[in-house]
N, C-alpha and C positions, 0 to 999 in steps of 0.2 A: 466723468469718464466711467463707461462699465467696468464692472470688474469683470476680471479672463478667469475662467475655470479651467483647470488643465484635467485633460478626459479621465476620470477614474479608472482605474484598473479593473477590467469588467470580473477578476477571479477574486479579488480582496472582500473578505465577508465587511473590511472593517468599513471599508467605503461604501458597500452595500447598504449596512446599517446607518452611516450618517446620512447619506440618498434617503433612507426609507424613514430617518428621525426629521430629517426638514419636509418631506408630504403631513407626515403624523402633526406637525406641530400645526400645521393648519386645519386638519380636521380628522375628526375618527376614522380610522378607512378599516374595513377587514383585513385576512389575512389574505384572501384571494387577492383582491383587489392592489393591496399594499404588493402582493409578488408580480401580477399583471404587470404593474408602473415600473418596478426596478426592472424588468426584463425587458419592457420596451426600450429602457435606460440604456441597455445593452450589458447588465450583469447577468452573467452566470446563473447557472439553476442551481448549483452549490452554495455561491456566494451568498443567495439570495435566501435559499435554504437556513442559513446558519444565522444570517442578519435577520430571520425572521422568528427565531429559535432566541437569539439574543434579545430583542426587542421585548417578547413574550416575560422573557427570565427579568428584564426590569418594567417590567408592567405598561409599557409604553405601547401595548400593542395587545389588545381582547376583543374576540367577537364577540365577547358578551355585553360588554359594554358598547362596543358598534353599535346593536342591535336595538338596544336599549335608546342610543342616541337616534339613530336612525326611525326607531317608530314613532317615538314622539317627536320628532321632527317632522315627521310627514304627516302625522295626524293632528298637529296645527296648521299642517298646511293644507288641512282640509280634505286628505285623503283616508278612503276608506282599505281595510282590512285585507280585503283581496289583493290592494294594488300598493299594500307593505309587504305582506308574507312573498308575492314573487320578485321584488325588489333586493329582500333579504335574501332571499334564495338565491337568485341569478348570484348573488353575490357573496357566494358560498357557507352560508349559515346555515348551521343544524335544524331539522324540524325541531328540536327539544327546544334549542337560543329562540330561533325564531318565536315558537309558544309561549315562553316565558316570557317574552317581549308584551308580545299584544297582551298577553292576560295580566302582566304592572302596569298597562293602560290605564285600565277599570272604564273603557270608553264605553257610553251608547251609542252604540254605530247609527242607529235609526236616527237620534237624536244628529249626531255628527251629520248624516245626509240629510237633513232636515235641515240644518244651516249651509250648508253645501247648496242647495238650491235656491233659500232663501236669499244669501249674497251675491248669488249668480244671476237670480232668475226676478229677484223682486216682489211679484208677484204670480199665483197659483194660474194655474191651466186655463185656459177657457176653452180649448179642443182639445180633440185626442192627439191630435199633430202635436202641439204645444205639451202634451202629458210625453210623447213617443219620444220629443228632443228632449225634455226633462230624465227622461230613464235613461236615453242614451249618454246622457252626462253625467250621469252616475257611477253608469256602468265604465263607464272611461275613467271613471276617478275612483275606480278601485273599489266601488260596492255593490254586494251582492244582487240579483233581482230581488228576494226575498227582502232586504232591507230596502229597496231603494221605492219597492212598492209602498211599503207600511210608511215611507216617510212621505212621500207624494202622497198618500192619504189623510197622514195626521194634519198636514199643510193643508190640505184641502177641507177638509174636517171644519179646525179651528178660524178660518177665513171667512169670516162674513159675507 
């Protein structure tokens, strides 16, 4: 049988913060983000304010640590640098978090799209059509022209 939730008091900081401790325990979420959800929730801008102050005060709750989790999650997932930093962003990260993020990477992004294509694509170009969809997938997965060029070369380079 489900169990019944009886609706939280949208002005209680304290319900606020238990709402925003059961998202937290499934995953890292920023601070935007983490107020986004309770608000949709239908708490308060104060409530949510204070549960998000709280939250902070027992460390249950850091963009820097988001940030952290966040890049290296997506850059095993195969994404590039571009299409972290506006992820981050969107998601109200400091340029400072955001920087310190990518640069505890220690990634070669050339490298990174150079497996990026490889796992994607199998094998190297044989037309410019074939190189045009190659960059376009790059550029979609968040890496720069500059890098997505150098790795579509080194791939083609090293390719007998």
């Amino acid at each position: 049988m489900p169990r019944s939730r009886s609706k939280a008091d949208p002005a209680d900081p304290d319900a606020a913060l238990e709402a925003g401790l059961r998202l937290l325990v499934r995953r890292e979420h920023s601070a935007l983000e983490l107020a986004r959800k309770l608000a949709e929730r239908g708490f308060e801008r104060d409530a949510v304010d204070a549960a998000l102050e709280r939250a902070r005060e027992l460390d249950y709750l850091s963009d820097t640590r988001y940030a952290d989790f966040i890049a290296r999650h997506r850059t095993e997932q195969g994404y590039g640098e571009q299409r972290i930093r506006a992820e981050l962003a969107h998601n109200g990260i400091s340029n400072d978090t955001v920087n310190a993020a990518i640069d505890a990477l220690e990634v070669n992004w050339t490298d990174q799209a150079r497996g990026q294509l490889e796992r994607h694509f199998r094998y190297p170009p044989d037309t410019r059509e074939d190189e045009a969809r190659m960059l376009r997938h790059l550029a979609g997965r968040g890496f720069s022209g500059g890098v997505a060029h150098q790795a579509l070369a080194a791939w083609k380079d090293e390719t007998p």
